[in-house]
C-alpha positions in Angstrom: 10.4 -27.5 22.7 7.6 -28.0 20.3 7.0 -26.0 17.2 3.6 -24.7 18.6 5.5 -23.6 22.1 8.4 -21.8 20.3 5.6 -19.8 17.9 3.9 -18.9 20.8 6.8 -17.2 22.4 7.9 -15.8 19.2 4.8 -14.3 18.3 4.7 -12.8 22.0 8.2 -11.5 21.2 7.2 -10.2 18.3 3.7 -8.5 19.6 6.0 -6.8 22.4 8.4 -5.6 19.9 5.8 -4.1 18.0 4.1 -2.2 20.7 7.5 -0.6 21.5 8.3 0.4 18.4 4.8 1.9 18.0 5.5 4.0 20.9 8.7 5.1 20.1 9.2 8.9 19.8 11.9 9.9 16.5 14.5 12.3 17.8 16.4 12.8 15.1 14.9 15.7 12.7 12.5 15.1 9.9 13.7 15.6 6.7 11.5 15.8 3.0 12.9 13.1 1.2 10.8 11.2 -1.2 10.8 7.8 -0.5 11.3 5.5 -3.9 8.7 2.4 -4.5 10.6 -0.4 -2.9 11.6 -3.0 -4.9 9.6 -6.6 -5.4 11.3 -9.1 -2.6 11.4 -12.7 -3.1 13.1 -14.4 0.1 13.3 -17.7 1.2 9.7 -18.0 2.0 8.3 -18.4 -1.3 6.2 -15.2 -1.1 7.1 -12.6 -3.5 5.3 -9.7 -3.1 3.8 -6.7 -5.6 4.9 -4.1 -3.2 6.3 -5.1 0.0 5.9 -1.3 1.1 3.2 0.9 0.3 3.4 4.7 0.5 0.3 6.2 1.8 1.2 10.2 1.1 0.2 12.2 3.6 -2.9 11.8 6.3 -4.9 14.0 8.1 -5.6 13.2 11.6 -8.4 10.7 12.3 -8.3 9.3 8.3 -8.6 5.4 8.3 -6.8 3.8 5.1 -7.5 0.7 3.9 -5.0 -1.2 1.1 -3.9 -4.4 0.1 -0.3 -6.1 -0.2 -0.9 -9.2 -3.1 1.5 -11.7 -2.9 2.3 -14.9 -4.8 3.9 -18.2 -4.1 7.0 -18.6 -6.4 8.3 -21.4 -4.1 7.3 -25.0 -5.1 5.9 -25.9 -1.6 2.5 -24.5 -0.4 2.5 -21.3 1.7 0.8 -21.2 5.0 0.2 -18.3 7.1 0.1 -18.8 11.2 0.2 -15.4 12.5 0.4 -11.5 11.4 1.3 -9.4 14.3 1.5 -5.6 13.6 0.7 -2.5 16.1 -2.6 -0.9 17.7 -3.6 1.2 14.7 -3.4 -1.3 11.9 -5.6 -4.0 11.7 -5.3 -7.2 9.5 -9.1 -7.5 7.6 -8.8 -10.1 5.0 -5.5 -13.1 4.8 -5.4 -16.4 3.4 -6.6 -19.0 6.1 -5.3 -21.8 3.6 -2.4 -22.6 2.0 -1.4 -21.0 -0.8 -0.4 -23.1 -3.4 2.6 -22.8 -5.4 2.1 -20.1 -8.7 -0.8 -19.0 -6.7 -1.8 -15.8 -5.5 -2.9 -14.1 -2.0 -4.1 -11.4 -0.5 -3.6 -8.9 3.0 -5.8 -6.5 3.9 -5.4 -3.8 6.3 -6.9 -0.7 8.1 -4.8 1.5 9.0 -6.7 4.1 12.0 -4.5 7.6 12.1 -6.5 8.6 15.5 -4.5 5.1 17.0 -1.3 6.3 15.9 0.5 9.3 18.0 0.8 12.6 16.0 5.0 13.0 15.3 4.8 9.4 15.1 5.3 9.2 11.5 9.2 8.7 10.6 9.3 5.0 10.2 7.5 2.2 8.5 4.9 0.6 10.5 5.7 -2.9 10.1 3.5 -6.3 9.9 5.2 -9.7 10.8 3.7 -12.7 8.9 4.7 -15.8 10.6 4.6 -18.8 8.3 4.0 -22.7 9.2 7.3 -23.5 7.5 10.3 -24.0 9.8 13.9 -22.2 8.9 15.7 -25.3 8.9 19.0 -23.6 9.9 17.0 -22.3 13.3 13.9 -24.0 13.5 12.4 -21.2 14.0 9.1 -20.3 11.9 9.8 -17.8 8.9 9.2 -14.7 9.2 7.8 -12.0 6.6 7.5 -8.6 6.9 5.7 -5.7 4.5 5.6 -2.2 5.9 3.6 1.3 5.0 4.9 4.8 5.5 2.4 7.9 5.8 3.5 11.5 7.1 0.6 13.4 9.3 -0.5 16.4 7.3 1.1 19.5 9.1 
């Protein structure tokens, strides 16, 4: 199987496993907990982010947020992006169509749209899955990356 034929099913994996989770309704009962800044993460991609989770307080209904996650390349290989998957109401703006180089920095920036998201869906992280060039030699699958954002709807 070739490394473009196994990306494409992963990333269709991964686009179906988003949309699920995006439509996923939280049973279990909210609770008011402040959520710490989450720690910088290195991992075996080389891209070690600022914040690999951003905290967007609290949204009213039909705000659209737009932030960036800055990363930079502490491996000694170049970076490349191939895919960022995420759900309907966040949409990728700006990434680096180029490798990154090592020591280098880059840049991902996103639109979140609250009137795409359903109200009571706010409990977890909306996730975005960067899929890299580079292979997991232990799999050979491509490396994945993934940052996140949390909001809670204004009540």
């Amino acid at each position: 199987m070739s490394f473009f034929h196994k990306m494409k099913y992963v990333f269709l994996l991964a686009i179906s496993i988003n949309f699920v989770a995006c439509a996923q309704k939280n049973v279990a009962p909210a609770m008011d907990i402040a959520v710490p800044k989450a720690p910088i993460k290195k991992s075996k991609s080389g891209m070690t982010f600022d914040q690999s989770q951003i905290d967007l307080g609290t949204i009213k209904r039909g705000e659209i947020k737009e932030f960036e996650y800055t990363f930079t390349n502490t491996s000694d290989e170049d970076v490349e992006i191939a895919q960022l998957s995420t759900c309907d109401c966040t949409e990728v703006l700006k990434r680096p169509y180029l490798p990154v180089k090592p020591g280098a920095k880059g840049t991902i920036k996103v639109k979140f749209d609250s009137m795409k998201k359903e109200l009571g869906d706010d409990e977890d992280p909306v996730e975005i899955d960067i899929w890299l060039q580079k292979e997991d030699p232990k799999t050979g699958m491509p490396v994945l990356e993934r940052i996140e954002y949390i909001f809670k709807f204004e009540s």
